[in-house]
C-alpha positions in Angstrom: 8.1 12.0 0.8 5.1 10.3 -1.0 3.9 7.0 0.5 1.5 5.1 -1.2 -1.0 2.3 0.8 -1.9 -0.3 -1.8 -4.1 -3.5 -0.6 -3.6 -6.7 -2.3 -6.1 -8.1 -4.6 -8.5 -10.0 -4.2 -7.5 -13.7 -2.5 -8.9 -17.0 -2.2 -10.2 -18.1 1.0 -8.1 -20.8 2.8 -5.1 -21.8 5.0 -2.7 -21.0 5.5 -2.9 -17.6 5.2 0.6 -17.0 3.5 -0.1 -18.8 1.0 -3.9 -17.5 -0.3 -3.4 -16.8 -3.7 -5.3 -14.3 -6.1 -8.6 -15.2 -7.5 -9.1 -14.1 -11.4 -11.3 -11.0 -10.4 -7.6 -9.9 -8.0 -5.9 -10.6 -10.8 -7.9 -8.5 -13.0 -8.0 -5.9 -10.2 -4.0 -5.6 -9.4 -3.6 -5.5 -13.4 -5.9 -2.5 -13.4 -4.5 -0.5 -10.6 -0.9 -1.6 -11.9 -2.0 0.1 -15.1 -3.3 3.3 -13.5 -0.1 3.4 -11.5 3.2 2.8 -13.9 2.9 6.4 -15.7 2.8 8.3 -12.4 5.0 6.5 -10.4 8.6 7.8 -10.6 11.2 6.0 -12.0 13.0 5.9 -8.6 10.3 4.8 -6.5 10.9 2.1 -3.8 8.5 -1.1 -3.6 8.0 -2.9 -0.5 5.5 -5.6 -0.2 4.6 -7.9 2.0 6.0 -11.6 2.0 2.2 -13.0 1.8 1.3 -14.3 -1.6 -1.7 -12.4 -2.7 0.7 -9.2 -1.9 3.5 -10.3 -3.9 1.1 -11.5 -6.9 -0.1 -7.9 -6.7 2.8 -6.0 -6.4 4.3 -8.2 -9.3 1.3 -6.8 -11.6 3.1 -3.6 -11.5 7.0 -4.3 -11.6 9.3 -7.6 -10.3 11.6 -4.7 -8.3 10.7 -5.1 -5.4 11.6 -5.6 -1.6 9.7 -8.3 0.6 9.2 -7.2 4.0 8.5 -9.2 7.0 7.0 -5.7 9.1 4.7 -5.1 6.4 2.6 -8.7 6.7 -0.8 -9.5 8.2 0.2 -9.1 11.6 1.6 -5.7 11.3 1.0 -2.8 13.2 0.8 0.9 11.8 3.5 1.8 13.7 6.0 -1.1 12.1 4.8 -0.2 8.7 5.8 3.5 9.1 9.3 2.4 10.5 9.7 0.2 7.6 8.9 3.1 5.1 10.9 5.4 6.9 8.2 7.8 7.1 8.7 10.6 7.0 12.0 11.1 6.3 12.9 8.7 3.0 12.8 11.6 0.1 11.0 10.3 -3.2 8.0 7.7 -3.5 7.7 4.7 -1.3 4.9 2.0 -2.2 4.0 -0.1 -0.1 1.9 -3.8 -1.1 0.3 -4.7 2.5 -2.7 -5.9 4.3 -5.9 -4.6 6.0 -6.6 -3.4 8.8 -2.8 -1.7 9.1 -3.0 0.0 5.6 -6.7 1.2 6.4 -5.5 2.2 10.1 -2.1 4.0 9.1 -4.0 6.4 7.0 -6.0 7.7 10.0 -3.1 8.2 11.5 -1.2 10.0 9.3 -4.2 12.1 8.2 -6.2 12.1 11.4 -3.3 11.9 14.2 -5.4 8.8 15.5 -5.7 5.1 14.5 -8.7 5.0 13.2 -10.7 1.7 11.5 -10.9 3.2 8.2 -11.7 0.6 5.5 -9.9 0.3 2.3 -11.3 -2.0 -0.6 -9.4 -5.5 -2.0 -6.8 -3.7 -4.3 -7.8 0.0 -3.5 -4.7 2.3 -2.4 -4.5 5.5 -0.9 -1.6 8.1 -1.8 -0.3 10.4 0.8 2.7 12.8 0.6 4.3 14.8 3.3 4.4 18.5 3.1 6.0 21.6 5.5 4.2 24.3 4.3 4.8 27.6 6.5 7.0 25.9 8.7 4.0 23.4 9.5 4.2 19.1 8.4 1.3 17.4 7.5 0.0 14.8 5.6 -1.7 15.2 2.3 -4.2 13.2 0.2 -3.0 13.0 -3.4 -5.7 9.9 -4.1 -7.6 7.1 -2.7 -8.9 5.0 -5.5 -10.1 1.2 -5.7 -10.0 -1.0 -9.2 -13.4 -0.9 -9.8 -13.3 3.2 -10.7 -10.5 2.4 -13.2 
């Protein structure tokens, strides 16, 4: 399985929080990333995003199929998010539109075994894939990349 961590754009500030939308600079930035993405994405990979605005503007940048997922807003926890994505055990490429901190913390985990604070930038994503090799699983970094290297 290959699950990919993407942060929304950039969002105004304001309330509620639902409903921020993208400034121009997210939109510029979730056009970018969407661009770097679409030729290595598989055909068959699964979207989920959550149901906050600046997430679904982002996730739109890239492709209208998608799924909106209430377990995968603000409030969610690493540990929902990974349910959600079936991780590990979904086969293909799962992407996943979310928020910080749970996109920045499920990375530790999956890479460090701990929840960590790790940051990730305004429309920055990390790709990770699971891997048995010698009859060991573990989490692999394929990429972490933020708009502004693109």
């Amino acid at each position: 399985m290959e699950l990919i961590l993407w942060r929304h754009a950039d969002a105004v500030d304001g309330s509620p929080d639902s409903g921020r939308r993208l400034t121009a600079k997210g939109i510029k930035q979730a056009k970018r990333m969407a661009k770097w993405l679409r030729p290595r994405l598989p055909e068959d990979a699964v979207i989920l995003v959550s149901p906050a605005t600046r997430a679904q503007q982002t996730a739109r940048a890239l492709s209208a199929d998608f799924r909106t997922v209430d377990d995968i807003g603000p409030a969610a926890t690493p540990e929902a998010l990974l349910a959600a994505a079936g991780w590990p055990k979904l086969e293909g490429t799962l992407l996943v539109v979310g928020h910080q901190p749970t996109l920045g913390e499920t990375a530790a985990l999956l890479l460090t075994g701990r929840k960590e604070q790790w940051g990730l930038k305004k429309g920055a994503l990390i790709w990770l894939a699971w891997r048995e090799h010698d009859a060991s699983p573990h989490t692999q970094l394929r990429a972490a990349i933020s708009p502004d290297l693109l």
